[in-house]
N, C-alpha and C positions, 0 to 999 in steps of 0.2 A: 845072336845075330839074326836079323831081320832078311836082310838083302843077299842074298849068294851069286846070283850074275845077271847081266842085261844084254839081250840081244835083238839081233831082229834078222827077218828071211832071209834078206839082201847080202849076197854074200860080203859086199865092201863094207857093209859097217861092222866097226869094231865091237867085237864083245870084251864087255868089261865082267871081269870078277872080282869078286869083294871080301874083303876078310873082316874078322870083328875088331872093334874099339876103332881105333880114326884111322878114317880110310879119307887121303888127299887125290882127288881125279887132277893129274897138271895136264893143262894145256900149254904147249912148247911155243914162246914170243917169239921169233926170227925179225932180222934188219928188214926182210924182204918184204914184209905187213909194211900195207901203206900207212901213214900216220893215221888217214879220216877212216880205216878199215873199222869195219867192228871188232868187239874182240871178242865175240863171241863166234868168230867164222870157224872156229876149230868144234866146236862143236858141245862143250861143256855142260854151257846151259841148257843144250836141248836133251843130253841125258838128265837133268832135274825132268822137264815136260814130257820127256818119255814115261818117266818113275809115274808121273800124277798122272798121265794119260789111261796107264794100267793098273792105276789103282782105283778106276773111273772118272778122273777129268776128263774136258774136252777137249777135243782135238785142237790144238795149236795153229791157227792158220796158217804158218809157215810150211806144213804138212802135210797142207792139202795140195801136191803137189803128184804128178802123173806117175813120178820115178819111185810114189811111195804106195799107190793105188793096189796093185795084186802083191804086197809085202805084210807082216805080222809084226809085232815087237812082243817080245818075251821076256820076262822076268824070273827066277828060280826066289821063290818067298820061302817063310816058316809058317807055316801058318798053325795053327793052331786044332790040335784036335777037337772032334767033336764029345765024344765019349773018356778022354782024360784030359787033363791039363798041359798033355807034351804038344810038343810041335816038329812037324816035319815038314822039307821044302816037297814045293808042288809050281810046277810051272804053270806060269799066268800067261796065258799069248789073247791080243787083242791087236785084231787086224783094221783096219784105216780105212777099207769097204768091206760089208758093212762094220760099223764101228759100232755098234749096240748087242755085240754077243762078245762073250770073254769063254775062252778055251778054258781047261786042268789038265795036268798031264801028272802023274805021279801023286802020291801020299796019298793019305785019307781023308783029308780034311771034309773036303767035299765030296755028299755023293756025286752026283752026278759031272760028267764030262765037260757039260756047255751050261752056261749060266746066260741068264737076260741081263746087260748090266743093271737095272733095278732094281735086281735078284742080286747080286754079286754086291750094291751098295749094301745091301739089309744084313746080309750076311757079315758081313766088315762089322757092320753096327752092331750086330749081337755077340758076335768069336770074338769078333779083333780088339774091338773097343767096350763092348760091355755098353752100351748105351740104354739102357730102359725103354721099355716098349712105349711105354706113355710118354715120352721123352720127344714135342717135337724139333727143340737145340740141343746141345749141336749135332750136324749134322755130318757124314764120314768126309762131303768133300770139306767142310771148314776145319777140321781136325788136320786132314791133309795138308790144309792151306798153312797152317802153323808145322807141320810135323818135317815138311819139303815146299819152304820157302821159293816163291818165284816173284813176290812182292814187297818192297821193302821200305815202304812209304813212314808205317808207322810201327813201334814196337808191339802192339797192342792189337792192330789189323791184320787177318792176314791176305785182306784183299781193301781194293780200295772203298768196294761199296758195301761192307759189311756195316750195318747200324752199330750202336754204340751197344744196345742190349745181346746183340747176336756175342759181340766182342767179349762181353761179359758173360751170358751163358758158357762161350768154348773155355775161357781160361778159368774159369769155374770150375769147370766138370773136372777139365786138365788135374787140376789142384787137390780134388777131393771132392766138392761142393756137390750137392745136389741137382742134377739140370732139371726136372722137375718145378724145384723151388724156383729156380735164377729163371726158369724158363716164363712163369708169369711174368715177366716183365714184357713180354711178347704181344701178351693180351691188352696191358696198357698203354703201350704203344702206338695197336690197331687202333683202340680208343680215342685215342688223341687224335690219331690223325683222321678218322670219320669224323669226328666234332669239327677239327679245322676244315675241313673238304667241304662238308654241311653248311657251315656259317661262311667259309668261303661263297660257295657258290651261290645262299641268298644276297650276300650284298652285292655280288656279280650281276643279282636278277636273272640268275641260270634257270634258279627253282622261283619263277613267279607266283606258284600257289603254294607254297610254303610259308607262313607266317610265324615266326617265332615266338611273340608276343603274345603269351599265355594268356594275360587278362583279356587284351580285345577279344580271341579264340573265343573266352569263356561265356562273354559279351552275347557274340554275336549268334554263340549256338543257346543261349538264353532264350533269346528272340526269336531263333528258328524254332524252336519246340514249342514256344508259346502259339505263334501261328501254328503250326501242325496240331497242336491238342485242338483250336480252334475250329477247327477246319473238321478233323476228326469229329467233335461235338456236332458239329451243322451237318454233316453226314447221317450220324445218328439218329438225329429227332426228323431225317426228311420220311417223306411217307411217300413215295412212287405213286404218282396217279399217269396210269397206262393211255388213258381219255384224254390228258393233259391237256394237248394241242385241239381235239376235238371243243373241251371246256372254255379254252381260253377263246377260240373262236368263236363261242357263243356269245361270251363276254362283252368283245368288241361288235357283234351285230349288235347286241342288247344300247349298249353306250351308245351308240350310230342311229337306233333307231329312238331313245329316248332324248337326244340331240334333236334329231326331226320333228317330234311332238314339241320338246321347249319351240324351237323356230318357227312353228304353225301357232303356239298358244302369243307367244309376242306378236305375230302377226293379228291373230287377232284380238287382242286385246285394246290394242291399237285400231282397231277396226270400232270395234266397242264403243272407245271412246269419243269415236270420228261421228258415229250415229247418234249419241245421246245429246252431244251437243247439235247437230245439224236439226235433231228433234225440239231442241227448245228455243232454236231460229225458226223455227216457220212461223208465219203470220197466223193468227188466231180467224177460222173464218167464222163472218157477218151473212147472219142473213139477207137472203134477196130483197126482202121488204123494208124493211131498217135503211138500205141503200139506197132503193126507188123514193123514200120520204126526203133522204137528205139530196138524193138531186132536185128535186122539186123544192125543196125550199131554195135553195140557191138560187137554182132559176129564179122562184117567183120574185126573190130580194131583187132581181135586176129587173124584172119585169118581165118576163118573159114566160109564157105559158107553154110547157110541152106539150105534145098531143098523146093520146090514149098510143097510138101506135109504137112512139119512142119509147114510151115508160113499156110495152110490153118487150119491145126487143132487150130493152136493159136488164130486164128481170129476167129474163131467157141468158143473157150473157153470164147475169151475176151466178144464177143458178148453175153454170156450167164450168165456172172459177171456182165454184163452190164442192164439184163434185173433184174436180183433180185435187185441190188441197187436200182432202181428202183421204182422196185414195192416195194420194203421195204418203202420208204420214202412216196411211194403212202398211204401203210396202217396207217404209223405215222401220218400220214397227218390227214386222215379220222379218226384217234384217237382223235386228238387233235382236231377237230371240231368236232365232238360229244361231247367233254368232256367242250368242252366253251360254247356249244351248252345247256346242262344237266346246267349248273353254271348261265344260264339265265334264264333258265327256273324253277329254284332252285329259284333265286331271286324275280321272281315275285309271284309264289306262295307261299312264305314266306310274303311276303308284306302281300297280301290280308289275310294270316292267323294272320299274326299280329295285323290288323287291325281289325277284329274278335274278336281276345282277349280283347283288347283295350277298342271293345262296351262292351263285357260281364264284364271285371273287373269296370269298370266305374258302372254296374249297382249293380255289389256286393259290390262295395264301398258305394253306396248310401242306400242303402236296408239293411236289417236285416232279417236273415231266423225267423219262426214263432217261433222256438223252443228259442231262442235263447232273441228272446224281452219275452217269457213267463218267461226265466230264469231268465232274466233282473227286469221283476215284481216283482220276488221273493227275490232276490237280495235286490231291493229296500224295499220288505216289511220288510226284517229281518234290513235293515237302521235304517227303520222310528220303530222300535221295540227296538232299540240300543235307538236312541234316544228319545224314553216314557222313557226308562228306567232311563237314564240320567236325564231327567227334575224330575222325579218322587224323584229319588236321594237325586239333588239340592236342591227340595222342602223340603223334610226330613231335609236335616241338616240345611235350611233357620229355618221350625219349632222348628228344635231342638236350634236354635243358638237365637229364637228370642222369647223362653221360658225365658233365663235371662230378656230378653229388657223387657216384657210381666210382669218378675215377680217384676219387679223395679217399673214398672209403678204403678201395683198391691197392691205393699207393698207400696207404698208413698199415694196412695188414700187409703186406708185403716187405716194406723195410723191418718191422717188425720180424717177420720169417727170417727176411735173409741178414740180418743181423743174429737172431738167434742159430744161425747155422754156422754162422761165421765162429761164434761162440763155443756150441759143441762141435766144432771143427778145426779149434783153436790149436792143439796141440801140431795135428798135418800142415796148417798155417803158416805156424811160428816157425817151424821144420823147413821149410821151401823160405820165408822171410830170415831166417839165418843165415838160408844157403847161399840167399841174394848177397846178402851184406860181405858174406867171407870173398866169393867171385869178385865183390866190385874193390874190394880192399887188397885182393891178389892183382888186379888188374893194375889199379890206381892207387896209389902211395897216399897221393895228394888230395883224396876226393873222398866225399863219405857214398852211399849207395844205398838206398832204402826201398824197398818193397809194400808201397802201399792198398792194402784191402779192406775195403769198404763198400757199405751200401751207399750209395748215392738218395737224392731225397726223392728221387722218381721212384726209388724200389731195383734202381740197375746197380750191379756190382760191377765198382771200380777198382780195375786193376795197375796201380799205375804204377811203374819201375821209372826213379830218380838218382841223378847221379850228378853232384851239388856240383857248383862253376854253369862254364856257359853252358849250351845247348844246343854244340855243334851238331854238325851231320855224323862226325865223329863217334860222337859220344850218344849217340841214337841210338847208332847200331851195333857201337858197346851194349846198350841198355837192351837192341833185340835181343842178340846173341845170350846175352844173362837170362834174358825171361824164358827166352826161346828151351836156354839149359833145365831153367828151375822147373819149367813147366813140362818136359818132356819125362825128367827123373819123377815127379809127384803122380804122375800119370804110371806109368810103369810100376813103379810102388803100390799104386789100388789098381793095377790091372786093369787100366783104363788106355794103354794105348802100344802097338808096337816099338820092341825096342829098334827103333833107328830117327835119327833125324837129318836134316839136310843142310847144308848153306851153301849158297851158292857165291861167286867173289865176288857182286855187288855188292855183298853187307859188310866188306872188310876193306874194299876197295878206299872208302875215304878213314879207315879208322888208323894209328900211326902205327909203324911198324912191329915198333917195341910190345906193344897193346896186342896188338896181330901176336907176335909170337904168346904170349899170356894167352890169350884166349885159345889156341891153339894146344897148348901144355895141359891149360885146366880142360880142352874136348879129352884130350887124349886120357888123361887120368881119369874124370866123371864116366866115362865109355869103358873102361875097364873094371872101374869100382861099380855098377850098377848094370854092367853087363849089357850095353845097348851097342849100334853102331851109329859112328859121329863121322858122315861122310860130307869134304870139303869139297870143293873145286872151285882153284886158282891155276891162275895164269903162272908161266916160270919165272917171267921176269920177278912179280909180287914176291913169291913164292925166295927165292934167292934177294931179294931187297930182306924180308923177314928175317932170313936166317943170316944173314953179314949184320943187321944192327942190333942182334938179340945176346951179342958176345956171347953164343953160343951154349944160352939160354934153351934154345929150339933148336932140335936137329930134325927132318921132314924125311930124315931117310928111311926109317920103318913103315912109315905109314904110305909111302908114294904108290900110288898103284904101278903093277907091270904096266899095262896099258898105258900109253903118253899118247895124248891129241898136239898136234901139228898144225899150225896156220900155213908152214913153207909150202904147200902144194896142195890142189884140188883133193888132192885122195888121202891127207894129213889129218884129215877131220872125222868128225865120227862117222859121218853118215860114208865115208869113204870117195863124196863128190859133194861139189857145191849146187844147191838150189840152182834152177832159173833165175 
């Protein structure tokens, strides 16, 4: 026996006490329940959420209510020694503010008095349940969740948002199985869903620098390294000239001033030429005598005699025409050697400037001003930053690309595992898939019942309880109640869970009478042969429907608890008053 009694501060709510093998909690139906009332106003099911609250669930939000603020609820457990394998009860009290500390009171189980509940789950996990330290499924409250049903959705969950590998893990361990092994299925899980999250959110354009497409990656950091070596190399061969700007300024006076010389030598060149020709225009001069002959002949042909005085003034003119010719060609003369003169002398100091330049660009070619290789650094640091960034990239979508590869490998050594466990586990297996078969054959005349266990192709163990015909709601929670049986006995058996379990009359509420008392007959027997406690709680009316169509099949009187809950009145109910 697991459970010995249930209490709490308040003196109006009823304590229950429990004895072993099936223990039925009734809640009393009266005329005076309105039809749309709930039925659970008497208070039944809130003794299930009590049981889970203090075994560390959480708090029930119906409970958080003023009337239950300075109140405790308390449980009398078995609990399990630390230093032998007996057990003795030890009162559990867990008060509603605050609700993160768990009282002891009695036995030895635990040292100490007051536990953290995070302290009180770990302890569950290693006494009660035996869970492996390296073990992170299952987990004490998902055990709970199957051990003291409060959802009844599916035979196989014992909550709605339980994943399919968690469902697998519990009813594993339940069984025999290794949670360990069942538990990597955990890891390829997380797996899948980062890959789909990842490639989710690039086609979304969440992750706009994210590129998946390894080849372009490979591409394009190809290219970035090649510019970077480049750059790197042009770094290396530069030679820092500190003068740099000094040189280069010299440069351009040099070019500026060897510009000024060409423009002086064009000009005069052009000058040159303007002289040589204007030199071979001038008239050739005639002496003055030669000219005084041929006026006198003219004259004389006409007749006419000049006088001594004319011919002297003419030869004083001609003489005087004679001397500017002259000296005109003297001055052109001394023009034009000055200006050939200025054109060679243009030449050669052109040369030696040119040659000037020549050394200076030669050392700007070679050299790099300082500012210039600093920018160069930077240059290359923002490269070699392109390219982290690329490889960093690459790497991402390699991991993202090689999470499939990773999860194939993953998933094939894994069904491998948990097929071979299933195998050297085969005999505890068979044992719990017999026990199914014989329950659904005691149940059901007409129907076969099979216990299926297997790995699934993801690496998850499936546990699936079938019971042939349709697939009512009926016949569900026949098939909870079987598993729920098979699973709590195979657990008990490898000391893998306390003995008691729960149901609460949801799970029986649609299943048919006749079936109801069966399942009833086979708690009450499996609870005495295996030494657990199989505690119900139904309603009376249910309860007397059961036992009238069972031709007395089921008789509920051993098992009824003293304590009866009451819809007839306010204080008929557990809590001894109705909520707000």
């Amino acid at each position: 026996m697991f459970l010995g009694r249930l209490s709490c501060s308040d003196p109006r709510f009823k304590t229950l006490t429990f004895h072993e093998g099936l223990n039925i909690l009734v809640a009393d139906r009266t005329e005076v329940s309105e039809q749309g009332e709930s039925r659970n106003s008497s208070g039944k099911t809130s003794f299930v959420k009590i049981l889970r609250y203090l075994v560390g669930g959480d708090l029930p939000p119906e409970f958080r209510s003023h009337h239950l603020d300075n109140h405790v609820f308390s449980a009398e457990l078995a609990l399990p020694q630390s230093h032998s394998g007996d057990s003795s009860f030890a009162t559990v009290t867990r008060g509603i503010r605050p609700s993160n500390r768990v009282r002891f009171v009695g036995g030895t189980a635990l040292g100490d008095p007051e536990y953290r509940l995070d302290e009180w789950k770990t302890w569950q996990a290693r006494q009660l349940f035996h869970i492996p330290e390296g073990a992170e499924r299952p987990t004490t409250g998902q055990l709970w969740a199957q051990l003291v049903r409060t959802w009844f959705g599916s035979p196989v969950k014992g909550f709605s948002a339980e994943s399919d590998w968690e469902s697998g893990v519990r009813l594993g361990f339940m069984l025999g199985l290794s949670p360990e092994i069942l538990g990597r299925a955990g890891e390829l899980d997380r797996l899948e869903k980062q890959g789909k999250a990842i490639r989710k959110a690039v086609r979304d354009g969440a992750l706009t620098h994210l590129n998946l497409d390894e080849s372009d990656l490979r591409a394009e950091l190809v290219k970035a390294r090649r510019h970077r070596d480049h750059m790197q190399e042009q770094l290396h061969s530069f030679r820092v000239d500190e003068q740099y700007s000094e040189h280069q300024h010299e440069a351009d006076n040099l070019t500026r001033e060897i510009e000024r010389l060409n423009n002086e030598g064009l000009s005069l060149q052009r000058r040159v030429r303007e002289l040589r020709q204007t030199l071979l225009n001038e008239v050739t001069v005639t002496s003055s005598q030669e000219l005084t002959d041929k006026v006198e002949r003219v004259y004389a042909e006409i007749g006419v005699t000049l006088p001594d005085l004319i011919l002297r003034r003419y030869t004083d003119v001609a003489a005087f025409h004679e001397s500017v010719v002259r000296n005109r060609r003297m001055f052109l003369q001394q023009e034009l050697d000055a200006a050939e003169a200025r054109l060679t002398a243009i030449d050669r100091e052109r040369t030696i400037l040119d040659q000037r330049r020549s050394r200076v660009l030669v050392l700007l070619r070679e050299t790099v001003a300082l500012d210039t290789f600093l920018s160069g650094q930077r240059d290359l640091a923002a490269r070699e930053a392109v390219v982290a960034d690329i490889e960093r990239r690459l790497a991402d979508a390699q991991t993202i690309s090689s999470i499939s590869d990773t999860m194939k490998i993953k998933t094939a050594e894994l069904v491998a595992a948990v097929r071979t466990e299933t195998q050297d586990r085969g005999e505890q297996l068979e044992e719990s898939i017999s026990l199914f078969n014989e329950l659904g054959a005691e149940i059901y005349s007409d129907r076969d019942a099979t216990l299926l266990i297997r790995a699934s192709a993801k690496g998850v163990l499936k546990v699936e309880p079938r019971i042939s015909g349709d697939a009512s709601t009926g016949v569900k929670s026949v098939e909870t109640f079987m598993l729920d049986l098979v699973c709590t006995i195979a657990a008990i058996k490898a000391g893998r869970a306390p003995r008691i379990l729960v149901h609460d009359s949801p799970l029986f509420d649609p299943i048919d009478s006749r079936q109801v008392a069966s399942c009833l007959n086979i708690g009450a027997r499996l609870a005495d042969q295996y030494g657990f406690q199989y505690i119900v709680a139904l309603n009376s009316d249910f309860l007397d429907s059961v036992q009238s169509q069972s031709d007395g099949a089921f008789d509920a009187t051993p098992y009824v608890l003293d304590r009866r809950l009451t819809d007839e009145s306010d204080t008929g109910g557990l809590f001894g008053f109705r909520f707000d």
